[in-house]
N, C-alpha and C positions, 0 to 999 in steps of 0.2 A: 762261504764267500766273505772277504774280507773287505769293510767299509771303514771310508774313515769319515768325521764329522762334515768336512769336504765335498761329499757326495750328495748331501742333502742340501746344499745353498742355492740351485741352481733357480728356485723360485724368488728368491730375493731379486733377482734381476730381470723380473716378470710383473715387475709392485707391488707385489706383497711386501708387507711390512718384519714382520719376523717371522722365522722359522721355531719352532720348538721339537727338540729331537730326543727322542728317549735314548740315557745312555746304554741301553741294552740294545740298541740298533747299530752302536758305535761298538766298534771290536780293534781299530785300531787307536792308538794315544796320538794326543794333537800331535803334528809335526815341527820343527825346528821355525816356522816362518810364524807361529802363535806364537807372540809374546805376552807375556802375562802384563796387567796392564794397571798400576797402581792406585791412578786418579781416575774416578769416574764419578758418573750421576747414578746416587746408591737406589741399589734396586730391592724391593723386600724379598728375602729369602737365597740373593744371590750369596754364593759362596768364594768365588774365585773370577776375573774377569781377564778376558784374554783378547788381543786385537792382532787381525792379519790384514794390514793394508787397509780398506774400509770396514771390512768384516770386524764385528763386535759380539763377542759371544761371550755370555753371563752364565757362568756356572752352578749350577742346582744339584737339590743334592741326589736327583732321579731322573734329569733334564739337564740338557744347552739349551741357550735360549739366544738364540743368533739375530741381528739387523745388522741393515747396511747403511752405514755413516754415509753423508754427504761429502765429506770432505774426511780424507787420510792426518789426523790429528800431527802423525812427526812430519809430512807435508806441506800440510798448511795448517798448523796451531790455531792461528789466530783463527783461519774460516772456521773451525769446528767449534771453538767455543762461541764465536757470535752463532752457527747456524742449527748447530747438533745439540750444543748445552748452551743456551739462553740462560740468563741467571734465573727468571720467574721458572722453569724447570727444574734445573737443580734446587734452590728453596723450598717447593714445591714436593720432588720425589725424596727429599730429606728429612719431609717432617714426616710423611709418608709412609717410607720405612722404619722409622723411629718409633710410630705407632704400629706396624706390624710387627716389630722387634717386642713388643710387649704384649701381643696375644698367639704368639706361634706357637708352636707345642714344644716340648720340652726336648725332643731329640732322640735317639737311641741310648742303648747303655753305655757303649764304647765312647761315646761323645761328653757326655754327662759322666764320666768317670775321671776322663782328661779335664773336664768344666773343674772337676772338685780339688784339682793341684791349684787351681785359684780360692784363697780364702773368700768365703762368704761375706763375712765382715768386713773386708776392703773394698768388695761390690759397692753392699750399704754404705762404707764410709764416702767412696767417689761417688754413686747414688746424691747422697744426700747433700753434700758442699756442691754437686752440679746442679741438684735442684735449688740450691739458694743463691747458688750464682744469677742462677737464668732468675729468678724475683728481685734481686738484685740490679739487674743490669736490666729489667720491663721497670721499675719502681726510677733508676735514677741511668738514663739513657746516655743523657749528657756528658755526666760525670764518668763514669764509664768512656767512654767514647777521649775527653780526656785522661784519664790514664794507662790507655792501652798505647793511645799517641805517644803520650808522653814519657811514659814508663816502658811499658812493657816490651813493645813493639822494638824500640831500640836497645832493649835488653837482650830480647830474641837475635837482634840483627848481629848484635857481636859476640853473642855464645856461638851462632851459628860459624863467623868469621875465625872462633879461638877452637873451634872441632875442627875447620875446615885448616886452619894451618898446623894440627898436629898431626892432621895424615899425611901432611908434607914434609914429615920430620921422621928420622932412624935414630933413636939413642944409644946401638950397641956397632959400630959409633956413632957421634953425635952430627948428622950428615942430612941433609938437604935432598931428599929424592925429586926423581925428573917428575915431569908434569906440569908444575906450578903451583899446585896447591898451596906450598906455604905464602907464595907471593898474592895468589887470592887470596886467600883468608885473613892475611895484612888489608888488601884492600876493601873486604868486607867489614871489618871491622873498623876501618876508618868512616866507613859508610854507617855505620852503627850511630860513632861518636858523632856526626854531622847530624843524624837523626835527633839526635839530644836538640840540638838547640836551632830544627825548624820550629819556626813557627805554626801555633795551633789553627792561625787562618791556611797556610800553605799546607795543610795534613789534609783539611776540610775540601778545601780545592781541589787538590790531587787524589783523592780516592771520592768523590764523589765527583768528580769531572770523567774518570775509570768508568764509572758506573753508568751515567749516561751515557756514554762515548757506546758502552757496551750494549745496552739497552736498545737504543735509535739503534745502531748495526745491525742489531737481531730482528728487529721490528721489520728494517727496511727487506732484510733478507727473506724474512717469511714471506712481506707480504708480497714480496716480487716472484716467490715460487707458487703461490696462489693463487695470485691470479691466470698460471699456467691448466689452472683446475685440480681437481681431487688426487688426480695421478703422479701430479708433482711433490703431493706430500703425503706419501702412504703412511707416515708414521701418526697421521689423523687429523686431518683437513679442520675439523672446528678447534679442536684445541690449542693447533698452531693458531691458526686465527686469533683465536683467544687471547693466548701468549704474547701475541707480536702486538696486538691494541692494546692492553693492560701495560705492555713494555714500554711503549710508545706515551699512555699516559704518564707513567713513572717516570720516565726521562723529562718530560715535560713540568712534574712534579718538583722534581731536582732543582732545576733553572729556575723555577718560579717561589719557590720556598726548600732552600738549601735543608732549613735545619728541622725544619719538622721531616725531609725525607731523612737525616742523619736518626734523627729520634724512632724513626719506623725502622729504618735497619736497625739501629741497636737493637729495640725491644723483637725482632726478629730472630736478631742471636740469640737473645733471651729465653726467645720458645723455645728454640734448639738446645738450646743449653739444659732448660727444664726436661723435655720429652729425654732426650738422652741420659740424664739422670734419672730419671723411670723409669726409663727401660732397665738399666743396671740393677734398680733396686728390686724390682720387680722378679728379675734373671734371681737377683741373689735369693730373695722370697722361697723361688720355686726351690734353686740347689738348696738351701735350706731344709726344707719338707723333704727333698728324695734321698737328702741324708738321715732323714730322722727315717723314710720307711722306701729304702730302695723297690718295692716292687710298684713304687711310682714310675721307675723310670721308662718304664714303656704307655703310661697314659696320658691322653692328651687334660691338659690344666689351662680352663678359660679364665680368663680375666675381667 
């Protein structure tokens, strides 16, 4: 009999919160309506993540691992980020799997062989300038926080604007392809140079005005499915709770002392910055050792 991953959802719309489906139950390959799905809230162990309409299913390496969104993300964008990813969620399952990315086992042979066309020693080297980024940017938040405004950030905006108008470009011959591309990429980059010379009060305001704006939405959204009871939030009634008061504080935090909330995000990317250079070096660590005695590659390596 021939099943596809399909067959097994029909519980998700019963309240159950996810499914988990072994892929040896599955005999057929997703079909054309799973798109693979680029931005998510990282999961430990996920491999590949795929979204059909509400359907979100997290790829493992012996498992799917399917829930059902409140809101269809190319639908409604914006309801999915305030109600499905909350920011204290994603921060939250980021640092999460950043720590299980540093005690997972090492992988099969065929996996670990592909790992080794990556140098060891480039691991260690992004390893270690990301761990001294993130003490860097926990030691001086501020400062940081000015130079990403100031610098980086509209650095980024008009590299991004000078890629985006050369795939609007044909040089054999020198010709303008349809689209618009090149006319965007003009205007992202004038968007860049305008970034140079906001000002560092108007950076402060508009990304932490983002962050409340987002915050309260999420808050009010939960707590208005909750109090429908437990069945309105199968994806786990106290921890949403949780989420949306904590959120709720946080936005309240914003408004009342701007800059010590700037100072808590920074040193937040900080963490991030540090665990994800851990993890790298850590990875590099182990291909290390399975080069010096390949019949590690099949044992598991705690940390």
């Amino acid at each position: 009999m021939m099943t596809k991953l399909d067959d097994f959802l029909g519980p998700l719309h019963d309240g159950v919160w996810e499914v988990i489906v072994s892929k040896g139950s599955v005999t057929e390959p997703l079909d054309p309506g799973w798109v693979r799905s680029r931005i998510n809230v990282p999961t430990p162990g996920t491999i590949a993540s795929y979204r059909k309409g509400q359907y979100h299913v997290h790829e493992q390496e012996a498992e799917w691992h399917v829930h059902l969104d409140n809101h269809d993300p190319r639908v409604h964008p914006y309801l999915h980020l305030i109600d499905d990813a909350p920011l204290l969620l994603m921060i939250g399952d980021t640092v999460v799997t950043l720590i299980a990315g540093t005690r997972k086992k090492t992988g099969e042979e065929s996996q670990i062989l592909e790992d080794q066309k990556r140098s060891w020693k480039e691991l260690v080297l992004i390893g270690i300038l990301l761990m001294l980024a993130g003490v860097f940017i926990v030691s001086y938040p501020l400062l940081t926080f000015i130079g990403i405004t100031r610098l980086l950030a509209p650095l980024a905006i008009i590299g991004l604007g000078i890629i985006t108008s050369w795939s609007g470009l044909t040089f054999h011959p020198i010709k303008v392809l349809p689209g618009g591309l090149l006319y965007r990429g003009i205007g992202i980059v004038i968007a860049g140079v305008v970034a140079f010379l906001l000002p560092l009060g108007l950076w402060v305001s508009l990304i932490l005005g983002i962050l409340a704006l987002w915050m309260f939405a999420s808050a009010a959204l939960l707590l208005f499915r909750a109090r429908k009871g437990r069945a309105a939030i199968p994806e786990g009634f106290n921890n949403r709770v949780i989420i949306a008061i904590v959120s709720l504080l946080l936005g309240a935090f914003i408004l009342l002392n701007p800059k010590g909330m700037l100072e808590l995000l920074m040193m937040i990317i900080g963490v991030i910055a540090f665990l994800l250079g851990l993890m790298l070096l850590v990875n590099a660590t182990r291909l290390r050792a399975m080069m010096k005695h390949p019949t590690l590659s099949n044992c598991v390596i705690l940390t």
